[in-house]
N, C-alpha and C positions, 0 to 999 in steps of 0.2 A: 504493500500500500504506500508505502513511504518512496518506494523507489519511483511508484508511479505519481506521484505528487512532484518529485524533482525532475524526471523528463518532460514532465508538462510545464516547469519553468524554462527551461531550455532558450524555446525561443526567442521567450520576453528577457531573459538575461542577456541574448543575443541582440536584441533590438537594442537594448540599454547599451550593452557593450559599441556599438554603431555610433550610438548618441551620444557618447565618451569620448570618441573619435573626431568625431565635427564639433564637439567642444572644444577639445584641446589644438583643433585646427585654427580658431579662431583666438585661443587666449597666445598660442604660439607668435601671433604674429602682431600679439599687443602686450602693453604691460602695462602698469600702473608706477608711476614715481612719484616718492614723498619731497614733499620742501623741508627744511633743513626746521621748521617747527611742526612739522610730524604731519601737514595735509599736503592733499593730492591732489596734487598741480592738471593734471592732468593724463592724457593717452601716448605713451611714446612707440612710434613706430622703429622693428628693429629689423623689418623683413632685410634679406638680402646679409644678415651675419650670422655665422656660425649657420648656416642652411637652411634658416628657419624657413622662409618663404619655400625651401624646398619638403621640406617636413610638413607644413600645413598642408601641401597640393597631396602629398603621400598618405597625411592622415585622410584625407576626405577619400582615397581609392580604398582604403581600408575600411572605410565604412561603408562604399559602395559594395566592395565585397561581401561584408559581413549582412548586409542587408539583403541581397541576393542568395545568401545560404540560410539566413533565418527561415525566408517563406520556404524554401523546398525542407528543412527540417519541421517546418507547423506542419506542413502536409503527407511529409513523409511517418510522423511522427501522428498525425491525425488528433492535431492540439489547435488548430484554427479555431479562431475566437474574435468575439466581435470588438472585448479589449484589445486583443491584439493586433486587431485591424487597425484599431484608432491608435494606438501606441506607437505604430510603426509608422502614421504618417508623420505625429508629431514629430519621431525621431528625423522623418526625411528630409520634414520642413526647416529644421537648424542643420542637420547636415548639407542637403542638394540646394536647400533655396539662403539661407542668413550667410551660410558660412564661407560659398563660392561669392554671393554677392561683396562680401567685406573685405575678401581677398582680392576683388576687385578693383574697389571702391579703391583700396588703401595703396595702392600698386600703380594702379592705372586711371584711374576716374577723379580721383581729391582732386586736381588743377582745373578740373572741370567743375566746381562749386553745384551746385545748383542742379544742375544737368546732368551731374554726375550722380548725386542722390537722386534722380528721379526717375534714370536709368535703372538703380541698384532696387531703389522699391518696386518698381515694376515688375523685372523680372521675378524677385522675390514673391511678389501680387499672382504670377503666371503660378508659378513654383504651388503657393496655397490651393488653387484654383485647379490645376492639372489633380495634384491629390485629391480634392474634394470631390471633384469628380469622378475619379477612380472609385473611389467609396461606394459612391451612388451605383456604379454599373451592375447589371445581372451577374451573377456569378460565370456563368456559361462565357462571358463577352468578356469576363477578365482573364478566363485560361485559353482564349483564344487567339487575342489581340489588343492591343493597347491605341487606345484612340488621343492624340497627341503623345509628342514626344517626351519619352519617361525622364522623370525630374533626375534620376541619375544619370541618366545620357547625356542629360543638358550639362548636369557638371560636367560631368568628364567631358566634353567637346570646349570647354574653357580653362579647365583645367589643364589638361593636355597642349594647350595652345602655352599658357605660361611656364612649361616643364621645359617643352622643346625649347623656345627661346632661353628660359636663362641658363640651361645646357650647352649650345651653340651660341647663344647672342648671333643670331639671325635678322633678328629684327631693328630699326631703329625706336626708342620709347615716342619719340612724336608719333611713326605709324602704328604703333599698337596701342597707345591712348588708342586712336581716331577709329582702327579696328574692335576696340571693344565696345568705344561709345555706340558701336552702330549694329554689332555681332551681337550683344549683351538682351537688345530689346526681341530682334530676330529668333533669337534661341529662347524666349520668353511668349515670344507670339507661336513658334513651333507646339511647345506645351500644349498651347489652350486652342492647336488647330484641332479641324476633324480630320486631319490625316492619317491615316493607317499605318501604324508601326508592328511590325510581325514581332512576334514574340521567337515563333519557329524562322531561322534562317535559311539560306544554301544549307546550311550543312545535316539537317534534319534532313533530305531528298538524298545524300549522298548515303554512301555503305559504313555499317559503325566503324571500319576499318579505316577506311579513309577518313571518315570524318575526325577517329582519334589521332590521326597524322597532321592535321591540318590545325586542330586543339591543341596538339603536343607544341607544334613549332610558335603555335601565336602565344601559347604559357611562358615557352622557352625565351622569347625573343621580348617579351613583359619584361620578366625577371633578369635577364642579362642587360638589357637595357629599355630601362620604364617609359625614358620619354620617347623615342620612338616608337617603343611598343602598344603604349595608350593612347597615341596619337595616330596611329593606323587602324587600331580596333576601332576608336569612337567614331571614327570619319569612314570607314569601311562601311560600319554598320547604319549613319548616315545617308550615306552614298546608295544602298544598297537598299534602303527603307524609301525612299524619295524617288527612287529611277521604279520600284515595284509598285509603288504606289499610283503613279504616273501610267505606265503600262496597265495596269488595269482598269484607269480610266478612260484608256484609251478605247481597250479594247471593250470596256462598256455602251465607251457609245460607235462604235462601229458597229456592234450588233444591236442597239436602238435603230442607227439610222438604217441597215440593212432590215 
């Protein structure tokens, strides 16, 4: 009885553990300093020493992760609950929506005052919104397909984008301000589109043999090296969501108009 009592926390340990993660994503990349009579002056930013800005973008794939193994343990584990439904948004809501927004903000958008905040609350805005809706769908409609783009996709397609530059410095910071001020709303508007994100990819249609060669190398080539590895996945699977989406409305109204 007891043992079954702790595999039914499992998940929600898991969900917390995520929500751990896109905390300490966010306190990593701030801190709090005292004035020399003991109050707090203020937020000092420290991204870019000792790695930290690369540690926050790390901790949010870690949550990503662990959020993605949570749900196939509720279900494999047959512990789905309607707390845990609503636990796990919260969680995704400070990890994919507060936590990418502020690593943003802090990095790339502050010079833009104003503009900058109203970019960071919106998508954040999307971020609520794409969950809340998820909530609401049939059950059938949630293991089949994801109607906007998942709020952890949305991380990782900006996340990834800040990994690969300050690994190469590819970019100069004037053009990647100007790219996120305008990618930032984009990737917020994808959220809350009616587009069709496949849950099942390519690799579902292939043979399990192959498809665990094609897993092995995209694991391999994460873990050897992150920024390009999660900047191929996110925009892969992108790329690969948008062009099938696209094709199927095509081919929808070709057999309307036929």
């Amino acid at each position: 009885m007891k043992n079954r009592k702790i595999v039914s926390l499992i998940p929600n340990v898991l969900t917390t553990l995520a929500l751990v993660f896109g905390l300490l994503s966010i306190f990593n990349l701030i801190k709090l300093f005292p004035l020399v009579d003991g109050e707090f002056l203020g937020i000092e930013t420290f991204f870019l020493t000792e790695k930290s800005l690369w540690w926050s973008c790390i901790f949010l794939y870690i949550a990503a992760f662990i959020d993605y193994v949570d749900g196939k343990i509720a279900r494999l584990l047959n512990r789905d609950s309607e707390f845990g439904a609503q636990y796990d948004t919260l969680s995704d809501l400070v990890c994919f929506g507060v936590a990418p927004s502020l690593l943003i903000y802090i990095v790339y958008l502050s010079s833009y005052n104003n503009l900058g905040i109203m970019c960071v609350i919106f998508f954040t805005v999307c971020v609520a919104l794409r969950l809340s809706r998820f909530n609401t769908l049939p059950d059938e409609d949630k293991d089949r397909f994801f109607i906007g783009l998942p709020s952890p996709m949305a991380a990782g397609l900006l996340i990834s984008v800040v990994l690969i530059d300050y690994k190469f410095d590819l970019f100069k910071p004037e053009f990647l301000n100007t790219f996120f001020l305008l990618f930032l709303p984009l990737v917020g508007l994808l959220m809350v589109s009616n587009i069709i994100f496949p849950k099942k990819t390519f690799l579902n249609r292939m043979k399990r043999f192959n498809a665990l060669i094609v897993v092995s190398v995209i694991l391999i080539s994460i873990l050897t090296h992150v920024e390009i590895g999660s900047f191929i996945l996110f925009y892969l699977y992108l790329l690969y969501s948008l062009s099938s989406y696209a094709i199927s409305k095509y081919k929808a109204s070709q057999k309307a108009t036929s």
